[in-house]
TIDODO-404920 format. One record per residue (C-alpha): residue in one letter; x, y, z. Coordinates in steps of 0.02 Angstrom, whole numbers, plus 50000, padded with zeros to 5 digits. Example, Ala and Ser with C-alpha at 12.3 -4.5 7.8 and 13.67 -1.06 7.14 Angstrom:
<atoms>
a506154977550390/s506844994750357/
</atoms>
This chain:
<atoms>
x494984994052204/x496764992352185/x497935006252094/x498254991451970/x496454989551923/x496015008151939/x497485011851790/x496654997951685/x494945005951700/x495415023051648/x496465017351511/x494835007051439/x493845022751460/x495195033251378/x494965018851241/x493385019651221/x493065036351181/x494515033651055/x493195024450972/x491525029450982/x491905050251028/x493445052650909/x492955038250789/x494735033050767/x494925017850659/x495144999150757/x496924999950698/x497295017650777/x496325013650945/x497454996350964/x499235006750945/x498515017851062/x498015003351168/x499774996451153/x500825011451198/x499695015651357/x500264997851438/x501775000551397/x501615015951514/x500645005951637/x502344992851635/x503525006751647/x502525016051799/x502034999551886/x501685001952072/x501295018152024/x499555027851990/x499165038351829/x499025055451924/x500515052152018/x501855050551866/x502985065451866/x503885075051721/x505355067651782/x504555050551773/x504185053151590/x505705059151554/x506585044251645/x505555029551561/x505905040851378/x507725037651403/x507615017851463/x506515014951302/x507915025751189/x509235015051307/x508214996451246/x508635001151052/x506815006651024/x506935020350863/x506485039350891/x505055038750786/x504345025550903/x504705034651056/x503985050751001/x502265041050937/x502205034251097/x502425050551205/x500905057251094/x499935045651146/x500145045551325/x499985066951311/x498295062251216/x497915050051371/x498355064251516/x497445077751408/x495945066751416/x496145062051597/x496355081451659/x494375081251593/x493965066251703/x494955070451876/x496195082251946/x498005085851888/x499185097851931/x499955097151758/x500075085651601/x501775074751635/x501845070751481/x502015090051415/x503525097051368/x504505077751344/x505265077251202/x506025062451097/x507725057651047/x508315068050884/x508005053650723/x508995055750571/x507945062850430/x507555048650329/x506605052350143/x505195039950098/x505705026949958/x504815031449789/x505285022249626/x505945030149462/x504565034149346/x505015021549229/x505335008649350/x503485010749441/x502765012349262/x503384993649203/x503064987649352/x501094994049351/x500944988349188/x501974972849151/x500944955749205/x502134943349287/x503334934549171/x503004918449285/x501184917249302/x500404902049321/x499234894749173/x497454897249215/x497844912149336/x497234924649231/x495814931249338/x497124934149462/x498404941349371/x497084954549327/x496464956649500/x498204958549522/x498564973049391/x497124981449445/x497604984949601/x499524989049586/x499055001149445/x497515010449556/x499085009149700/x500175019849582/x498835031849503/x497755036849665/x499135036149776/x498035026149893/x498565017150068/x498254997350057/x496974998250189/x496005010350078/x496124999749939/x495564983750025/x494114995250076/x493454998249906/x491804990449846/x491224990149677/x489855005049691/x489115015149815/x488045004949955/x486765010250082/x486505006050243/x485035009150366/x485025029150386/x485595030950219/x487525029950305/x488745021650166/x488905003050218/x490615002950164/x492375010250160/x492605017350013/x491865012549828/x492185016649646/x491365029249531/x491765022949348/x490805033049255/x491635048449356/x493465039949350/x493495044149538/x493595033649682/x492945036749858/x493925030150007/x493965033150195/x495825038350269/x496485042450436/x495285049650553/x493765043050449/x493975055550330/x493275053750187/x493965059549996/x493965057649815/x495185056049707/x495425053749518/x495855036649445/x497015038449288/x496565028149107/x497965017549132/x497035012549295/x495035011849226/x495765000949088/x496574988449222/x495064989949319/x493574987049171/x494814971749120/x494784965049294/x492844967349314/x492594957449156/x493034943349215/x492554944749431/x491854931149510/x490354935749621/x491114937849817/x490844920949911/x490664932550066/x489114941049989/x490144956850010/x490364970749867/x492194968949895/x492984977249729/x494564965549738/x494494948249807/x495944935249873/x495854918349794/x494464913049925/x493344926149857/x493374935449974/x493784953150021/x495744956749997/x496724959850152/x498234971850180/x499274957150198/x498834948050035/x499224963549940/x500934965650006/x501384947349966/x500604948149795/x501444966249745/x503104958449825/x503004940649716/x502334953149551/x504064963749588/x505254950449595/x504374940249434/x504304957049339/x506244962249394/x506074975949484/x507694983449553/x506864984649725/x505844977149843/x504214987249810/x502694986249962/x501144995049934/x501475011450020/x503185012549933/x501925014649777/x500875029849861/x502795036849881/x502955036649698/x501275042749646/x501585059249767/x503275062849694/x503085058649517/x501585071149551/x502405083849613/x503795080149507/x502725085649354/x501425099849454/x502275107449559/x500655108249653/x500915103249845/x499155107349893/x498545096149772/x499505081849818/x499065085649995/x497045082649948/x497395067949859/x498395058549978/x497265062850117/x498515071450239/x497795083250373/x499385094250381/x500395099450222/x501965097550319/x501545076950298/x501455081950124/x503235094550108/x504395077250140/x504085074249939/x504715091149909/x506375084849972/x506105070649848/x505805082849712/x507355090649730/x508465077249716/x507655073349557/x508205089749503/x509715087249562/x510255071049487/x509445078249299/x510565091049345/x512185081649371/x511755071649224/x511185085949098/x512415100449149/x514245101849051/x514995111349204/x514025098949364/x515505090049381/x517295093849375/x518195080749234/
</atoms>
């Protein structure tokens, strides 16, 4: 067996139990997937348990030398020290390679969230140009833009949503997540197939009971909560097109993609709470320092009421 073939075997292994030991998500297990051949490129000629610090180090600096971003680099160098921290269970290494590489310094960038007002009109206001005989849509539409904003859910955990609670054999849930409307609470399934609940606002039930009014039944025989024009379940990708047509026909003063939404719900949130642990549970994140970047946010709310609102903020 060549050194070639031997590297692809282990990293389908590695892969594998991505999937069925961890339980990582398709999605997660295919970046993982992606930044592994890119190691297998960069180290070609070369076997896994022969790569050196030094190697690691060298191939960090020709991807930071190609353009590639910081954030990308240091994604990727997790997951090749996830790889060699699997491998030193499966064969002999003197030492992780991958340990101790760090990547370039990034510039600390603050997620995007829109001004309350702006995010609230934009919920809430059906599109000025929507076509006669679209109404179904536009409410699917609504729906889903307002549970964005008031659950602070990602798009994939949206599309995931069916309308109640399903079995499957075992008594397992058949599905990603679902809606409780009677608790104003929906169930979804995040990163690491986590699962949560979190509350759904009025604003949101209303958008929601107006949109289930008037559902078709799914032409995939799914239980798919929101549906594309097919009638079927809604991807990721329909989403972002419709939120980005709904924010240009409704005048937003951005463009506005799904997760710039989420952005908004966690700082208008802790904008009003104060509560960081909450936010933390309802978004989902694992570690609170995911959650302390809308802190930053927070304070330069407070700063610009400040600027705006003090007599002595600004010298005349």
């Amino acid at each position: 067996m060549t050194a070639a073939r031997s590297k692809l075997d282990w990293a389908d292994a590695w892969l594998e139990h991505l999937r069925s030991q961890r339980k990582l998500s398709p999605h997660t297990t295919a970046a993982y997937g992606r930044d592994l051949r890119e190691l297998a490129t960069l180290s070609e000629g070369k076997d896994w348990t022969a790569l050196s610090h030094f190697d690691i180090r060298r191939y960090t600096a020709k991807l930071h030398g190609t353009g590639q971003e910081a954030r990308s680099i240091a994604r990727k160098l997790s997951s090749w020290r996830g790889f060699y921290e699997w491998l030193s269970t499966q064969t002999a290494l003197a030492a992780n390679p991958v340990e101790g590489v760090k990547a370039p310094k990034r510039p600390k960038t603050l997620p995007k969230a829109l001004a309350v007002d702006d995010a609230v009109q934009l919920v809430s206001t059906p599109a000025r140009k929507a076509a006669a005989g679209s109404e179904p849509a536009e409410l699917c539409n609504l729906a889903m833009f307002e549970l964005l904003y008031s659950s602070g859910l990602r798009v994939s955990e949206l599309c995931g949503l069916d309308l109640q609670f399903c079995k499957a054999e075992g008594g397992q849930p058949a599905s990603l997540g679902w809606l409780e409307r009677d608790n104003a609470e929906v169930v979804v399934t995040g990163k690491g197939s986590k699962m949560r609940r979190v509350p759904v606002g009025q604003a949101a039930l209303a958008a929601l009971d107006a949109w289930l009014a008037v559902r078709p039944a799914p032409a995939d025989g799914s239980s798919a909560l929101f549906l594309s024009e097919r009638g079927t379940r809604v991807s990721p990708r329909v989403v972002q097109m419709r939120l980005k047509q709904h924010s240009l026909a409704t005048g937003a003063p951005v463009h506005v993609h799904p997760h710039m939404l989420r952005h908004s719900f966690a700082s208008h949130v802790l904008q009003s709470s104060g509560d960081l642990r909450a936010v933390q549970e309802m978004l989902g994140h694992s570690s609170i320092t995911s959650t302390q970047v809308y802190t930053a946010l927070d304070f330069q709310h407070l700063a610009q009421v400040y600027d705006k609102a003090h007599p002595r903020a600004k010298i005349k």
